[in-house]
N, C-alpha and C positions, 0 to 999 in steps of 0.2 A: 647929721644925715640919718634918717628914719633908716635901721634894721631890716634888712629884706626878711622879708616873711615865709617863702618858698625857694627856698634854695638847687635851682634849675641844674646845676653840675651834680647834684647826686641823685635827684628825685627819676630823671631820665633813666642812668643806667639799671637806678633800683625797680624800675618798671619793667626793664625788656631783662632780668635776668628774672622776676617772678614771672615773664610771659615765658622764657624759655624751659625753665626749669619743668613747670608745667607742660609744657607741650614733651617734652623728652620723656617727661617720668610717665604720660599718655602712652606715646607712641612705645617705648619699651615695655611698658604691662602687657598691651596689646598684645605685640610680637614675641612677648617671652609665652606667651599660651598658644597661638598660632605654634611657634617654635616645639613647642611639648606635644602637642598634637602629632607634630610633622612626623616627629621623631616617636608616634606610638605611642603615648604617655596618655591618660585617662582624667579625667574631672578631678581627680581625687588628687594626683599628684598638682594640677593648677589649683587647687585647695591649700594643698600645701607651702606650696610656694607662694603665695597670698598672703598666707600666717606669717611668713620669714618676714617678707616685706613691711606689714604693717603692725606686727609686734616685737620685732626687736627694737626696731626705734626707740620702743616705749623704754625698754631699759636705761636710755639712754637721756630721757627727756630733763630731769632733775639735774644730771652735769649738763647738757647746754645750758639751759635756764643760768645755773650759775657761774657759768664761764662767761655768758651774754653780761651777768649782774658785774662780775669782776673786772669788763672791761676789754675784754677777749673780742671783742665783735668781728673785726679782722682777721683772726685768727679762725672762727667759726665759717668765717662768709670763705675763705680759703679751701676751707677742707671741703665742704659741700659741693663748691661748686666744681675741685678735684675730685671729689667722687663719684662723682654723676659722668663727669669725663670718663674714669675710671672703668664703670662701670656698661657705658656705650662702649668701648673698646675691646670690653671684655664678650659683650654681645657677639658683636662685629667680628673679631677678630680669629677667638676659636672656634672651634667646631664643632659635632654633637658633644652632648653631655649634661646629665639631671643634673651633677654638681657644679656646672657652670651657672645653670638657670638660677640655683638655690645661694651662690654666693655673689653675682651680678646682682641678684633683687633684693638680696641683704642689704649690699653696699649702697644701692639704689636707695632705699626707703631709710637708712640710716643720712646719707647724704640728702637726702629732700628734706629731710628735719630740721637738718643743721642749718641748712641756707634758708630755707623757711623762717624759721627762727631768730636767723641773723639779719632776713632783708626785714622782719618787723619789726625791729627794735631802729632799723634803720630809717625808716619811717618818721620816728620820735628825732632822727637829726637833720632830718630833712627840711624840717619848718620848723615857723613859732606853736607854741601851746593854740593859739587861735585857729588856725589853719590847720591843725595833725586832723582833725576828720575828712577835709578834704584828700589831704596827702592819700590818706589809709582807703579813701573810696576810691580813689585812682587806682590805688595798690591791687583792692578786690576785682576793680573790670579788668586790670590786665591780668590775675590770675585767672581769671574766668574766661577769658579767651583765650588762653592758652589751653584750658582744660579741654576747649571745644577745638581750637584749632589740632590737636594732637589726633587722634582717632582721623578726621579728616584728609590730613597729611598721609596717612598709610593706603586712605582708598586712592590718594593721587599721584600714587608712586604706579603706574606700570610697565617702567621697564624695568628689566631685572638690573637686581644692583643697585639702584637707585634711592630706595630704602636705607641703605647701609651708608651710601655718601649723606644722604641727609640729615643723617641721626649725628653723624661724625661731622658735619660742618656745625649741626645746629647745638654739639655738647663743644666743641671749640670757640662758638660765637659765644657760649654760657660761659666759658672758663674766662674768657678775653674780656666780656663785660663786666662781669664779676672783681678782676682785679682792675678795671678803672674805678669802677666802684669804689672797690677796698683805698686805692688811693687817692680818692676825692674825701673819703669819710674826715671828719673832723675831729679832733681829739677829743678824750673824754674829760669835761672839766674836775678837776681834782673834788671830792667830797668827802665830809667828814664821817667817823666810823659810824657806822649803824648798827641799831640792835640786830642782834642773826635770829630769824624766825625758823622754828622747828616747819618740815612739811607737812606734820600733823596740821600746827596753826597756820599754813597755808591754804591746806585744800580746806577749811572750816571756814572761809573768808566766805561772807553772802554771796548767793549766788553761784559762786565757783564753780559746785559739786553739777549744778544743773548745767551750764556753761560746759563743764568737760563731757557731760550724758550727752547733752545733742551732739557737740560737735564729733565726737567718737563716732556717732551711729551714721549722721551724714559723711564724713569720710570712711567707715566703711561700706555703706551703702555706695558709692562713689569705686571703692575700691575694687568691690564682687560685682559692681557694674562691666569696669575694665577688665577682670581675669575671665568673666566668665560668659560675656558677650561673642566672643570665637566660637563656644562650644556649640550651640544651637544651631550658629552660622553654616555647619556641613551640614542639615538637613533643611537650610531657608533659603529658595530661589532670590528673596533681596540681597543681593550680590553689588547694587550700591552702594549701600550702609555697608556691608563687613565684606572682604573679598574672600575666595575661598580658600580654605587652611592649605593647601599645598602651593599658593600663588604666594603669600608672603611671608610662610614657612621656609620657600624654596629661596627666600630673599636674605638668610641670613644662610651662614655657613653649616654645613651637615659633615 
């Protein structure tokens, strides 16, 4: 019997947790600036809390990487998609405060990393070596619609409250996919010890250095898109595209 070549029980889950993941980490950027705003807070302080988001991760990239290599996948794709729960809840849940914004968008951007990271690798068990570019083009349209469906979701919340139930059904549907996910995944075929390469003679690998430039600057460009698309929005009558700060300000708790 010919080898299935796309293996439909992981590839599914692994689709709708990178669409979710995305749309959450959307719609919570959004609302964590809308939220600073509400609460009197300046460009500067959505600046800030921007950097927490998308540089602390960075501390952290080198151990996923090799917790991914060591066989951990499980264990990454867990935490991520717990944090992000974590993290919605923490929005949701309390009330004013810069230190919630500033340790909710930590947990956020360290958790989008992790599951990031973990549904790629997931990719590679998803199919044969023949078929991983289709797997991984699948993978990018459904990140990419979640990128778009997220900002969306917030102009089509107007009742009050409604915001808050979405975010907390759609990091619940994240958690709950996620560990089907984790238990569909396949075991890791045992392999023999390999040479350990310094990260020096990793980032030196062709390419690499250029490969990490773009993608950096396109996810930050990406990133000051999302924190700082509210700001303008108090003096821009298009009220479809972004609503106004005290309508989905007033949507999380003060």
């Amino acid at each position: 019997m010919a080898k299935k070549q796309i293996l439909g029980p992981i590839i599914f889950p692994m689709l709708a947790c990178g669409f979710l993941v995305q749309v959450l980490v959307s719609v919570l950027r959004i609302a964590t600036s809308y939220r600073a705003m509400a609460e009197g807070h300046g460009s500067e302080v959505i600046g800030q809390i921007a950097a927490v988001f998308a540089l602390l991760p960075v501390l952290f990239t080198v151990f996923i990487g090799r917790q991914n290599d060591n066989g951990r996948l499980r264990e990454i794709v867990t935490t991520g998609a717990a944090g992000v729960l974590a993290a919605a809840v923490l929005l949701a849940v309390i009330p004013n405060g810069l230190v919630v914004l500033f340790v909710s968008n930590a947990i956020l951007g360290i958790s989008q990393t992790l599951l990031l990271a973990g549904l790629q690798i997931a990719t590679s068990r998803s199919s044969s070596r023949a078929h991983r570019d289709v797997v991984l083009g699948n993978y990018m349209v459904a990140i990419s619609l979640g990128q778009a469906a997220g900002p969306l979701l917030i102009g089509l919340n107007e009742l009050p409250g409604m915001l808050q139930v979405s975010v907390a059904a759609g990091a619940l549907a994240l958690f709950s996919t996620a560990m089907v996910l984790v238990r569909r995944l396949p075991s890791r075929r045992p392999v023999g010890p390999r040479p350990k390469r310094s990260l020096r003679a990793v980032t030196m690998t062709r390419g690499l250095p250029w490969l990490m430039t773009l993608g950096g600057v396109c996810v930050a460009a990406q990133d000051l898109l999302l924190a700082y698309l509210p700001v303008p929005s108090r003096r821009s009558p298009a009220r479809h595209c972004l609503r106004d700060r005290r309508t989905v300000g007033g949507a999380w708790p003060r």
